[in-house]
C-alpha positions as CSV (number, residue, x, y, z in Angstrom):
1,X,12.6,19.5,-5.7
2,X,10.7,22.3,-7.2
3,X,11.9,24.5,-4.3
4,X,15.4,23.7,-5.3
5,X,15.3,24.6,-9.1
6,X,13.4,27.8,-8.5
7,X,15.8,28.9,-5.5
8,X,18.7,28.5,-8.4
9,X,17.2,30.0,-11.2
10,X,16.8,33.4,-8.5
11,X,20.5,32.8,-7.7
12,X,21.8,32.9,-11.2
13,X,19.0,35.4,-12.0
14,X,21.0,37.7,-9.7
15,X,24.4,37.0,-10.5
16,X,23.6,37.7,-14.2
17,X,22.1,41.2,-12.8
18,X,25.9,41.6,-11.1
19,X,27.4,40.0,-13.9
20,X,25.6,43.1,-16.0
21,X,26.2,45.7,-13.4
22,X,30.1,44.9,-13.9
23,X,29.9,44.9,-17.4
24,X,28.6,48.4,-17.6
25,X,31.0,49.4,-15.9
26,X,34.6,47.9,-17.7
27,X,32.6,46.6,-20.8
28,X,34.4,44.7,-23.3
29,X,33.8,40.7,-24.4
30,X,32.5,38.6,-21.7
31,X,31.7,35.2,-22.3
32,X,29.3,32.8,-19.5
33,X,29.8,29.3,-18.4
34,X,32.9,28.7,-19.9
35,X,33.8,25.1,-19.3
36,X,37.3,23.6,-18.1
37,X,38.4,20.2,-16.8
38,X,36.5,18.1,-18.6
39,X,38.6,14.8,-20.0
40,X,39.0,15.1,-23.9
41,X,41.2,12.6,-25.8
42,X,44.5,13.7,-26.2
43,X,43.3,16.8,-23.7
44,X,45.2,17.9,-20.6
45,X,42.8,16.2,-17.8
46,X,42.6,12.7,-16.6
47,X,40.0,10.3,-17.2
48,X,37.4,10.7,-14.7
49,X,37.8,14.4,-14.5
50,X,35.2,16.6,-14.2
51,X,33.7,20.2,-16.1
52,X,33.8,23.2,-13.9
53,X,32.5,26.5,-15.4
54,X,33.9,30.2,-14.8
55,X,30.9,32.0,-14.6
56,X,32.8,34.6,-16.9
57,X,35.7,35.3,-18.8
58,X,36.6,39.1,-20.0
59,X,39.3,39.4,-23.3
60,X,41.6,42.1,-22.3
61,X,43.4,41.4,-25.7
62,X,43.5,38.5,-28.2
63,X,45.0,37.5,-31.5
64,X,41.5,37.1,-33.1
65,X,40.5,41.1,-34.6
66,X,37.1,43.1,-34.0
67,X,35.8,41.0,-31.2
68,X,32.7,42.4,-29.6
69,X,31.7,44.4,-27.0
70,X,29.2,42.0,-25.3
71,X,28.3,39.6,-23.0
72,X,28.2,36.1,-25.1
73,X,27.4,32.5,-23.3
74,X,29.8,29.5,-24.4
75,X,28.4,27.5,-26.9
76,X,29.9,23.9,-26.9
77,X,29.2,23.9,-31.4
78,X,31.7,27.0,-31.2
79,X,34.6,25.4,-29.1
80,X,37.4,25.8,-31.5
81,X,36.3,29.6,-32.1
82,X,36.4,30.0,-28.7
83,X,39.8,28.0,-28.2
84,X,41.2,30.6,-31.0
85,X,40.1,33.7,-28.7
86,X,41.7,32.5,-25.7
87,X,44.9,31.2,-27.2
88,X,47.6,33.6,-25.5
89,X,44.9,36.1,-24.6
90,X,45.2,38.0,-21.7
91,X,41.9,37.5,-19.5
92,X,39.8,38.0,-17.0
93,X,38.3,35.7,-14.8
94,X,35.4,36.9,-13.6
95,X,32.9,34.3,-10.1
96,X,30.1,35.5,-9.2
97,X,28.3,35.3,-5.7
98,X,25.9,37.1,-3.6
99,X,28.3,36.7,-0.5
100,X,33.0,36.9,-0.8
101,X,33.6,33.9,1.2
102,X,36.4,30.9,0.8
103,X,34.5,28.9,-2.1
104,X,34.3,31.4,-4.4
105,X,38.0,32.8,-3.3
106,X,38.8,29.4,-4.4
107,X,36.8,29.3,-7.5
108,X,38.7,31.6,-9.0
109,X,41.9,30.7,-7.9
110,X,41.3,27.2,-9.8
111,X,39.7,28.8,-12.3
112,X,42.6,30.9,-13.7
113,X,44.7,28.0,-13.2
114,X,42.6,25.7,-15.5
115,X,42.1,28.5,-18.2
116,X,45.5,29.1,-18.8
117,X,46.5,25.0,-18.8
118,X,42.8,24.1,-20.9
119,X,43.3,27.1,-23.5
120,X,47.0,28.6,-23.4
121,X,45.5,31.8,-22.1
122,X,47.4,34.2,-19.7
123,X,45.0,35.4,-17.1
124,X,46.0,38.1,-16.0
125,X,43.0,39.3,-13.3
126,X,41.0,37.4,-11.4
127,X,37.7,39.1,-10.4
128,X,35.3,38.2,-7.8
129,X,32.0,40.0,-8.5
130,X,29.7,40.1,-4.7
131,X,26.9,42.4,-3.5
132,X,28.2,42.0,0.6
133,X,32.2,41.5,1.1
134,X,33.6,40.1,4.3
135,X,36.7,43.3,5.2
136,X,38.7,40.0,6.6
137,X,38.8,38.1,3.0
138,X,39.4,41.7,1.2
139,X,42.5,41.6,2.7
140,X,43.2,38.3,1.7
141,X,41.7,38.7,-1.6
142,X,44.2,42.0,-1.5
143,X,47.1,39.6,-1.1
144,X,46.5,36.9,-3.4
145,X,46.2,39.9,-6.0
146,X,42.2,38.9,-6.3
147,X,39.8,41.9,-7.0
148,X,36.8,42.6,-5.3
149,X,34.1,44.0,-6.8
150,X,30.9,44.9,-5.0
151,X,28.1,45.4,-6.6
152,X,26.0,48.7,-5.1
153,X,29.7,49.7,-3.9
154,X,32.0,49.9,-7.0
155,X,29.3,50.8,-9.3
């Protein structure tokens, strides 16, 4: 078990080292682990629904002034802040892996799809940050209007 938590904690060690690398490079507000899905009373999932995270989401613009240039985690205590930045924003969502490959294709596919139903926001880009692509899912990525970003490559 011990293995298992250390092999993570190297694997979100490095995407927060891509996750930085990307930052330097477009900058603005970036905000971790931002949570969708999960069922809330009088919220727009089931019961029995479950949380997923976007390992980041980037404010292109927002109706809330002066917000930072930084990369911020979630924080459940500041939800309805949060909610208030992403209402009718335009945003970024930004998965993170070492490797492009289907999952995380599909990460943030879903991903926009439950931002804009979970917090009225508009995302506009969908980002997937990688150190090693795969040319066959660029293309697709290229299709599906999906950016790639490589880390080593784009920077």
């Amino acid at each position: 078990m011990k293995q298992l938590k250390r092999t993570l904690s190297i694997n979100r060690k490095n995407e927060d080292a891509y996750l930085d690398q990307y930052w330097n490079e477009v900058g603005g507000l970036i905000i971790t682990e931002v949570p969708a899905g999960r069922y809330i009373k009088d919220g727009p999932w089931p019961r029995g629904s479950k949380i997923r995270r976007m390992d980041g989401v980037r404010v292109l613009r927002s109706n809330v002034p002066d917000l930072k240039n930084a990369i911020v985690p979630y924080k459940p205590g500041n939800r309805e802040h949060f909610k208030s930045v992403f209402k009718d924003a335009e945003v970024e969502i930004i998965e993170i892996k070492r490797k492009l490959n289907r999952v995380v294709i599909g990460q943030v596919i879903v991903g926009a799809t439950m931002m804009s139903i979970e917090y009225d926001a508009n995302p506009l880009v969908k980002t997937i940050v990688c150190k090693i692509g795969d040319p066959a899912l660029e293309i697709i990525c290229k299709q599906m209007g999906i950016r790639v970003w490589r880390v080593g490559v784009n920077d």
